[in-house]
N, C-alpha and C positions, 0 to 999 in steps of 0.2 A: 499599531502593531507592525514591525517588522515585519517583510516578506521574505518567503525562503522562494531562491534561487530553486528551480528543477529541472534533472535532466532525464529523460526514460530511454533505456537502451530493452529491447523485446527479444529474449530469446528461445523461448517458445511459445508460437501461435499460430495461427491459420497458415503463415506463409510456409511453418514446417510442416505443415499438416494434419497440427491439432484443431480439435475440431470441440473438445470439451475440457482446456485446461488451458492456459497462458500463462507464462513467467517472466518477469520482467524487472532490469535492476531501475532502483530511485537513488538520484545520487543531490543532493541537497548542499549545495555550496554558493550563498551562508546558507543557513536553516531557519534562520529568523526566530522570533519567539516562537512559531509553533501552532498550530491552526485549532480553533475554537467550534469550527462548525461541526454538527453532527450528520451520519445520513447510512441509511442501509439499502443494501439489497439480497436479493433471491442468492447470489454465488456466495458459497464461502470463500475466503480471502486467509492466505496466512502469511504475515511479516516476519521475516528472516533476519536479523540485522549482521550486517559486514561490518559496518566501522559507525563508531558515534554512540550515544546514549542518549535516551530516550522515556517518558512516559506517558505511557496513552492510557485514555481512563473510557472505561465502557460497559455495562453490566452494572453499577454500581461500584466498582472496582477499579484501583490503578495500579498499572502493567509496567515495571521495572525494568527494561531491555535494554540491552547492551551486545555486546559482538557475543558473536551465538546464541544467543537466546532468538525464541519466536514468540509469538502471539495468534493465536486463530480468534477469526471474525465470523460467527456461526453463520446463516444464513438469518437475513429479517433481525438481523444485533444491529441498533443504533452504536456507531461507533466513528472514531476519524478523531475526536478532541485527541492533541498530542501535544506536550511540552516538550524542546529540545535542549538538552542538556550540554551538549558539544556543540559548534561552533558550523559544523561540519557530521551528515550522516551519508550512510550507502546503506541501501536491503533491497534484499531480494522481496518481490511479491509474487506469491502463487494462489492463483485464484479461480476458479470454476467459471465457466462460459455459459450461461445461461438467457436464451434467446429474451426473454423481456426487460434486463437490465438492460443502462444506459451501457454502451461503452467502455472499456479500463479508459483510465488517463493519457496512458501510450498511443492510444487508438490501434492497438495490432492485435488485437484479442479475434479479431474478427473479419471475414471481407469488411469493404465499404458496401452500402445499401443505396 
């Protein structure tokens, strides 16, 4: 399988003063096929997309997204399997901060520990 290229840019979290939300853009150049793993956590998470297309499957369900459309990640929803359709994505993520989760991917969700 292809790997997709990642870049995370944080524009709100701890360092602004959030304390129980993070957002942060994903900018994927390639995208590669598209990642297979699954995994949840406690935060809800919701994907915003800017540019690219996209389908991520989870609940039983596969999620159709393209520039403006979203997707919400409930809390404890096995999810993350995604196909990429373009070559090329960007989206925003906005996701809850909740102290027993790992991490965001960014690493700026949160001080260091």
């Amino acid at each position: 399988m292809d790997k997709a290229s990642a870049s995370y840019r944080s524009l709100i979290g701890h360092e602004q003063g959030a304390r129980k939300i993070h957002v942060h853009v994903t900018e994927l150049d390639p995208c590669g096929e598209g990642w297979g793993s699954q995994h949840s956590h406690t935060a809800e998470e919701a994907l915003y997309m800017l540019e690219g297309r996209a389908e991520f499957t989870f609940g039983g369900k596969t999620h159709h997204v393209g520039p403006g459309d979203a997707v919400l990640f409930r809390s404890g929803v096995m999810h993350a399997e995604a196909k990429f359709l373009t070559d090329t994505a960007k989206y925003l993520v906005i996701r809850t901060v909740e102290p027993e989760d790992e991490p965001c991917c960014c690493g700026k969700d949160r001080p260091a520990t």
